[in-house]
N, C-alpha and C positions, 0 to 999 in steps of 0.2 A: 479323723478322716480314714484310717487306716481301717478301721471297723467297721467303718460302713462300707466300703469300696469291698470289705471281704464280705459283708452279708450282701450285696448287690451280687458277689459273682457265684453264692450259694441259689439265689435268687435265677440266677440264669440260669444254671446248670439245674435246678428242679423244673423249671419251663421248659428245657430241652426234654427231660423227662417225660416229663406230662405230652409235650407235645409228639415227640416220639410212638408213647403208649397212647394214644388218640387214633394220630395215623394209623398205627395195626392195625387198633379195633374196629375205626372205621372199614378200613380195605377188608380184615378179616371178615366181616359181617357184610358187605359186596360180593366179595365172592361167595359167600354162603349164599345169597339172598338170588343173585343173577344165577346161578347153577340150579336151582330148583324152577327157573323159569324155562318153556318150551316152545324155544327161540331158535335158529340160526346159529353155528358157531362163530360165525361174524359180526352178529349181532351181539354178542354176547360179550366178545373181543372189544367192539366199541364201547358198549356199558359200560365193562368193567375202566377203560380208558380213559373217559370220562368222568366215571365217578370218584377214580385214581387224582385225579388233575384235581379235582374239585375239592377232594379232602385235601391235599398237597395245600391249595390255594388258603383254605379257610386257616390253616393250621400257622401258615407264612404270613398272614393280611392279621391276623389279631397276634402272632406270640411274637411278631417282627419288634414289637413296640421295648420291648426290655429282653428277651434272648436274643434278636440279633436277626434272628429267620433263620438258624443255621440248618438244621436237622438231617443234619449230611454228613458220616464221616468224613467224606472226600473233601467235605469243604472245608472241615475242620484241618486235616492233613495239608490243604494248599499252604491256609494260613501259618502253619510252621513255619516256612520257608516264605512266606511273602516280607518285603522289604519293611511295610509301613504295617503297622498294628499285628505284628508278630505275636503267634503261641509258644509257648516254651512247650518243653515235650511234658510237664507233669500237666499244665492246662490242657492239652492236647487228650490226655487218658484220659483227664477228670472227665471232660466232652464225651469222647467215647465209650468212657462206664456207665454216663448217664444217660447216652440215646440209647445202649444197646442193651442195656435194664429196662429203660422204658418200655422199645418194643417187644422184649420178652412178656414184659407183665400186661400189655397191649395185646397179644398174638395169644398168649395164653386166657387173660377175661374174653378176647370176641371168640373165641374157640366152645367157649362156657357158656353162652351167654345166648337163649334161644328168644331170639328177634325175629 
């Protein structure tokens, strides 16, 4: 039991990844895409706001099922401190080494990446 319960939390914490490095790339390639359009800057405002929600959404509605839907330091951080289903502070890093990798190697592929 104990080996599975640890490859489940390997399991999450590469979903945080992935979903992490998704978000970027998506958002990164938004703004690239809406910036070369000649539009309003409040038009522009809203696109980008929009499509912010939308990758947010899809990224929450399909990696909710086994990561949790976290992809949020700060939500990570709450949970230290919350009474019922408590982080320890090493799960806590683990979290946050693994979204803030993700979105590096996210922010770095849609930086590279001509869509």
């Amino acid at each position: 039991m104990f080996r599975r319960d640890r490859m489940q939390f390997w399991l999450i914490l590469w979903g945080e990844f992935l979903g992490q490095g998704l978000f970027a790339f998506m958002n990164i390639n938004i703004i690239n895409a809406i910036s070369n359009v000649n539009s309003s800057p409040g038009a522009k405002i809203i696109y980008t706001s929009i499509f912010y929600s939308l990758s947010m959404f899809i990224n929450i509605s399909y990696g909710r099922e086994f990561t949790g839907g976290v992809y949020n330091p700060a939500v990570v951080f709450f949970r230290l401190f919350r009474r019922t289903d408590r982080y320890t502070l090493s799960i806590c890093l683990l979290y946050w080494c693994s979204e803030f990798s993700g979105g590096v190697i996210g922010c770095l592929a849609g930086t590279s990446a001509d869509i």
